[in-house]
DRENSE-618128 format. One record per residue (C-alpha): residue number from 0; residue in one letter; x, y, z. Coordinates in Angstrom, 1 decimal. Example, Ala and Ser with C-alpha at 12.3 -4.5 7.8 and 13.67 -1.06 7.14 Angstrom:
REM DRENSE-618128
<r><seq>0</seq><type>A</type><X>12.3</X><Y>-4.5</Y><Z>7.8</Z></r>
<r><seq>1</seq><type>S</type><X>13.7</X><Y>-1.1</Y><Z>7.1</Z></r>
This chain:
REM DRENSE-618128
<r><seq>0</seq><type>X</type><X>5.7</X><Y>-23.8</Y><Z>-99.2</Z></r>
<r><seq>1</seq><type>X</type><X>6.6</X><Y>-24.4</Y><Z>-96.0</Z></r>
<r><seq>2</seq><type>X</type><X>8.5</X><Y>-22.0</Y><Z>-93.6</Z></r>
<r><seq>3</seq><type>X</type><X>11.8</X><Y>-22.8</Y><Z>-92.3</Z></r>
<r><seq>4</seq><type>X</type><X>11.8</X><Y>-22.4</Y><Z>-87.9</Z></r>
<r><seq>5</seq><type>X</type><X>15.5</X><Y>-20.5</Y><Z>-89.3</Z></r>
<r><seq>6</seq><type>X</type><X>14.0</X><Y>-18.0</Y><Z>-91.4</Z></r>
<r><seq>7</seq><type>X</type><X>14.4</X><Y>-15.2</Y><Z>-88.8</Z></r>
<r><seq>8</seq><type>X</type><X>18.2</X><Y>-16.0</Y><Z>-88.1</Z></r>
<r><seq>9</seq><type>X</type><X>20.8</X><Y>-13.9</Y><Z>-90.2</Z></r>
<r><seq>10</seq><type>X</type><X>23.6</X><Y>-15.7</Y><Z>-92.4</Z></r>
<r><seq>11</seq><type>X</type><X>26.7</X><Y>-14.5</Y><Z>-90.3</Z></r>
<r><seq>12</seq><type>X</type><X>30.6</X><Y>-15.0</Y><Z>-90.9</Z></r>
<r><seq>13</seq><type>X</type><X>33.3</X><Y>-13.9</Y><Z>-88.2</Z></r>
<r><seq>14</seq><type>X</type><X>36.0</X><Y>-13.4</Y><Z>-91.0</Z></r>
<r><seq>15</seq><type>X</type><X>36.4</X><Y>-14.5</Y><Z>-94.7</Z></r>
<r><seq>16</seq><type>X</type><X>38.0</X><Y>-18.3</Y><Z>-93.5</Z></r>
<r><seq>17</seq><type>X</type><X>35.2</X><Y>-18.8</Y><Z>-91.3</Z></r>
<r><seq>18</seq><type>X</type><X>32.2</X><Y>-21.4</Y><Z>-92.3</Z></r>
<r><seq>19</seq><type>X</type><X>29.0</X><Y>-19.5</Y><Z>-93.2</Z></r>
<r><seq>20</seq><type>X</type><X>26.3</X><Y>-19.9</Y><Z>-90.4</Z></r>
<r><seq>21</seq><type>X</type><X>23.1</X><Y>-18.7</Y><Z>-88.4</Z></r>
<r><seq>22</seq><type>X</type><X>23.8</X><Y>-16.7</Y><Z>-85.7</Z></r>
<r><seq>23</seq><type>X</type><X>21.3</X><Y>-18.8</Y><Z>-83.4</Z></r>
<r><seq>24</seq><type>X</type><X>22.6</X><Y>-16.4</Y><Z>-80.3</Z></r>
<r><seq>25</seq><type>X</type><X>24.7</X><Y>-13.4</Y><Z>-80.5</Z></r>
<r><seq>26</seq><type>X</type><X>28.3</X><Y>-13.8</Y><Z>-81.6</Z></r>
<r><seq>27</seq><type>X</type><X>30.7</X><Y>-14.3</Y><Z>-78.5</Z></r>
<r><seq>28</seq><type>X</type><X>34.4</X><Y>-13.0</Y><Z>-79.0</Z></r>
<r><seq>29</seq><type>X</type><X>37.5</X><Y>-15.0</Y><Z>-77.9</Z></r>
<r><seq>30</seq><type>X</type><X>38.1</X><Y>-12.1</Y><Z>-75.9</Z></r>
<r><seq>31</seq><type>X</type><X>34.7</X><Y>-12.5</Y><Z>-74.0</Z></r>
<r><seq>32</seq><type>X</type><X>35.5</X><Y>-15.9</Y><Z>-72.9</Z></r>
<r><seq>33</seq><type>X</type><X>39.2</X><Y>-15.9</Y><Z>-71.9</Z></r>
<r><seq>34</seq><type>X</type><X>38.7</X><Y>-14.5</Y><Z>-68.7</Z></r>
<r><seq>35</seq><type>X</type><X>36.4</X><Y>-17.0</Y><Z>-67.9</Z></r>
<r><seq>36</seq><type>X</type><X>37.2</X><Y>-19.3</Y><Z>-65.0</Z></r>
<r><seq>37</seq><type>X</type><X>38.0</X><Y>-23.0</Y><Z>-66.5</Z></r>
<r><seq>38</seq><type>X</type><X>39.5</X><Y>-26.2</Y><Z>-65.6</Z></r>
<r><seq>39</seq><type>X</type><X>41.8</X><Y>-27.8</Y><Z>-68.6</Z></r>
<r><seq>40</seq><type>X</type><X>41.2</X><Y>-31.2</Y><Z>-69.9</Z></r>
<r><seq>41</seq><type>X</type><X>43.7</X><Y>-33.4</Y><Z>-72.7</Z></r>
<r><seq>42</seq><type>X</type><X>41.1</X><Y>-34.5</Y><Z>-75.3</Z></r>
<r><seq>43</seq><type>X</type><X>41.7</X><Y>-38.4</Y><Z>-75.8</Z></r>
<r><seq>44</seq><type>X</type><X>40.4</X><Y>-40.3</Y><Z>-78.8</Z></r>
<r><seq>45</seq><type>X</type><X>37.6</X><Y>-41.6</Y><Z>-77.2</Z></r>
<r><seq>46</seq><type>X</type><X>35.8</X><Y>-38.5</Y><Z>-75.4</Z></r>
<r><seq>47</seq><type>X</type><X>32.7</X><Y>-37.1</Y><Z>-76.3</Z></r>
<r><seq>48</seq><type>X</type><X>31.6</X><Y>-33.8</Y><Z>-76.1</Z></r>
<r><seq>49</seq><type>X</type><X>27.9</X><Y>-34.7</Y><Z>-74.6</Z></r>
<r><seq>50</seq><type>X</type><X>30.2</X><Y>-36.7</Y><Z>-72.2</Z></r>
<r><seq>51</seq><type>X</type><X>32.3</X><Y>-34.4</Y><Z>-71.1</Z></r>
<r><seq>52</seq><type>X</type><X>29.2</X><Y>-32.1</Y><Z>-70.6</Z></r>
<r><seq>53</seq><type>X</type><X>27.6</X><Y>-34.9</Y><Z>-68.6</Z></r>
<r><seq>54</seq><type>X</type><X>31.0</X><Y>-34.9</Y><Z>-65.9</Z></r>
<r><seq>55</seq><type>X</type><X>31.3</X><Y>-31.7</Y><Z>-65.4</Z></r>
<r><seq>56</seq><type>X</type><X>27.9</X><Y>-29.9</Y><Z>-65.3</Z></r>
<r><seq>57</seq><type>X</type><X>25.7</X><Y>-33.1</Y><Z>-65.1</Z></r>
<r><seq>58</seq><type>X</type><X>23.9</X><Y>-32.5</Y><Z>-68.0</Z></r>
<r><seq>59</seq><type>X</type><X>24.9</X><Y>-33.9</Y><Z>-71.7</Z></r>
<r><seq>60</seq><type>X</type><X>22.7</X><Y>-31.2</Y><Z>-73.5</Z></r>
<r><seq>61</seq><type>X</type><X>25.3</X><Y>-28.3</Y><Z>-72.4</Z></r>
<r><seq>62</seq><type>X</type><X>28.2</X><Y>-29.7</Y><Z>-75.1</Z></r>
<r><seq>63</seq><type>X</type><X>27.9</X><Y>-26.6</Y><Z>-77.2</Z></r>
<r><seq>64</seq><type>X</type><X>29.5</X><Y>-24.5</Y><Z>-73.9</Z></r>
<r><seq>65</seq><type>X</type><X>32.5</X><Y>-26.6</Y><Z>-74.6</Z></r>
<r><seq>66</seq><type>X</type><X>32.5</X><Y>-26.3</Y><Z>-77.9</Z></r>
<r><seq>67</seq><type>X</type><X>31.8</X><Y>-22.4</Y><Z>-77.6</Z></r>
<r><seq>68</seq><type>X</type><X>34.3</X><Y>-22.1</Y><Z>-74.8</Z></r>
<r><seq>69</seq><type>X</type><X>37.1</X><Y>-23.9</Y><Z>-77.7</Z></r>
<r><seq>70</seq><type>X</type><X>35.6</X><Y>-21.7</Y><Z>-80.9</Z></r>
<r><seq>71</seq><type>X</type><X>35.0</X><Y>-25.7</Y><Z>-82.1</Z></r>
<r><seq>72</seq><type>X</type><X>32.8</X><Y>-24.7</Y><Z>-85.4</Z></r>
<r><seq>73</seq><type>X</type><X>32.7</X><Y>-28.5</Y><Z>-86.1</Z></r>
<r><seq>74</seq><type>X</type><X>33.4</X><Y>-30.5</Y><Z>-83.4</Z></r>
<r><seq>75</seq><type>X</type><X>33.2</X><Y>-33.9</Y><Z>-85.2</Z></r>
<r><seq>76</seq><type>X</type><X>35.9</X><Y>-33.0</Y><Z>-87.8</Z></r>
<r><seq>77</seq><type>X</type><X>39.6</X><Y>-34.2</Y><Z>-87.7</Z></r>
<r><seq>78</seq><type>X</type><X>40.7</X><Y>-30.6</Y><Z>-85.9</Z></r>
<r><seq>79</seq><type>X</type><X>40.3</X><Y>-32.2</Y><Z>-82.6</Z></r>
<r><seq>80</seq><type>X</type><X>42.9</X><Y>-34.7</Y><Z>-82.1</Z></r>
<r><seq>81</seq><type>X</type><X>43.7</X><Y>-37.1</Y><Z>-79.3</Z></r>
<r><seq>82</seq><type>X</type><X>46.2</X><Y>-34.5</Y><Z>-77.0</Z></r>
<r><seq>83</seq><type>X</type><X>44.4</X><Y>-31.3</Y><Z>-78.0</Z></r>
<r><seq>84</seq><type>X</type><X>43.7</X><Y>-29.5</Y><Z>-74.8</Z></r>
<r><seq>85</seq><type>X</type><X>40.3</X><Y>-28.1</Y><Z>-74.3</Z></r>
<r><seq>86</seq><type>X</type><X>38.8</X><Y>-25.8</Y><Z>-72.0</Z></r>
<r><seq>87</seq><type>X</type><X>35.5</X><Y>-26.8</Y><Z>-69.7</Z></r>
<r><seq>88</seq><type>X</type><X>34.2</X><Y>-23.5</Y><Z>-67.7</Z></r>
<r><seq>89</seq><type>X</type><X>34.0</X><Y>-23.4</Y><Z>-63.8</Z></r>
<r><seq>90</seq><type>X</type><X>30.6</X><Y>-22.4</Y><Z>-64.3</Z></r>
<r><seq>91</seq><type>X</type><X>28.3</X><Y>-22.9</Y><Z>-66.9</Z></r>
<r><seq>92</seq><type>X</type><X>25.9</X><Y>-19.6</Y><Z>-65.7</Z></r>
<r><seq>93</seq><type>X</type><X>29.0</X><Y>-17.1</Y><Z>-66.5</Z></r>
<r><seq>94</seq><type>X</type><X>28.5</X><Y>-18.6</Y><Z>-70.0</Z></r>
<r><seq>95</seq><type>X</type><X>24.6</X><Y>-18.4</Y><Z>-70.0</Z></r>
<r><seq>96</seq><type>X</type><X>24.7</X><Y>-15.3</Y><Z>-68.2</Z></r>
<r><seq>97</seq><type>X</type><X>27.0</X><Y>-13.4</Y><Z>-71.0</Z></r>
<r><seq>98</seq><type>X</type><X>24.9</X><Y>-14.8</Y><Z>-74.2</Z></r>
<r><seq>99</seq><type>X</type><X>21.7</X><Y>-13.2</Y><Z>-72.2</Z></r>
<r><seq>100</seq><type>X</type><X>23.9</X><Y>-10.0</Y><Z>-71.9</Z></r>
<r><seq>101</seq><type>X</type><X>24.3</X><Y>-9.8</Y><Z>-75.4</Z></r>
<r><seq>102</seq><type>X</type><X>20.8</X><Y>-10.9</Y><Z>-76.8</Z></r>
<r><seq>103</seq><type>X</type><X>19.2</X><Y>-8.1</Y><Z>-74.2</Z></r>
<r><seq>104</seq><type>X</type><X>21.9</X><Y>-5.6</Y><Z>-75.9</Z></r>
<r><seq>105</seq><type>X</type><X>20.7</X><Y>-6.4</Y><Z>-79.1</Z></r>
């Protein structure tokens, strides 16, 4: 049988409403993030997340700092509606620099 590359991940949940999932990187808090620096964009029906990325820190493969930044689980699923105001970090090394805090603390 072959082995899954998620094997050594644990199955982690923040609360009993939140979606089952593998904590790829430690589990950052809302409270971690909301002193972070960040500019405020209005979501519009026909943004992207890898575009968004791509503006502000010139590379598309960063979308999941947005999406971490927002505590978007899912993204793609009806919760983010035209109008919804999402936040993009100054910097996206504060962000880096925090999940390598907690990995090392591990």
């Amino acid at each position: 049988m072959a082995i899954s590359r998620y094997d050594n991940f644990a199955s982690v949940r923040s609360s009993n409403k939140d979606y089952l999932r593998l904590e790829t990187f430690p589990s950052i808090k809302a409270e971690d993030l909301e002193n972070i620096p960040h500019s405020v964009v209005v979501w519009k029906e026909t943004d992207r997340m890898d575009a968004l990325a791509q503006d502000f820190f010139g590379d598309a493969t960063y979308w999941w700092i947005i999406c971490l930044m927002n505590d978007l689980v899912f993204p793609f699923s009806y919760e983010l509606l035209p109008g919804s105001l999402i936040k993009i970090p100054n910097d996206i090394n504060t962000i880096v620099s925090l999940i390598k805090g907690k990995q090392g603390s591990k």
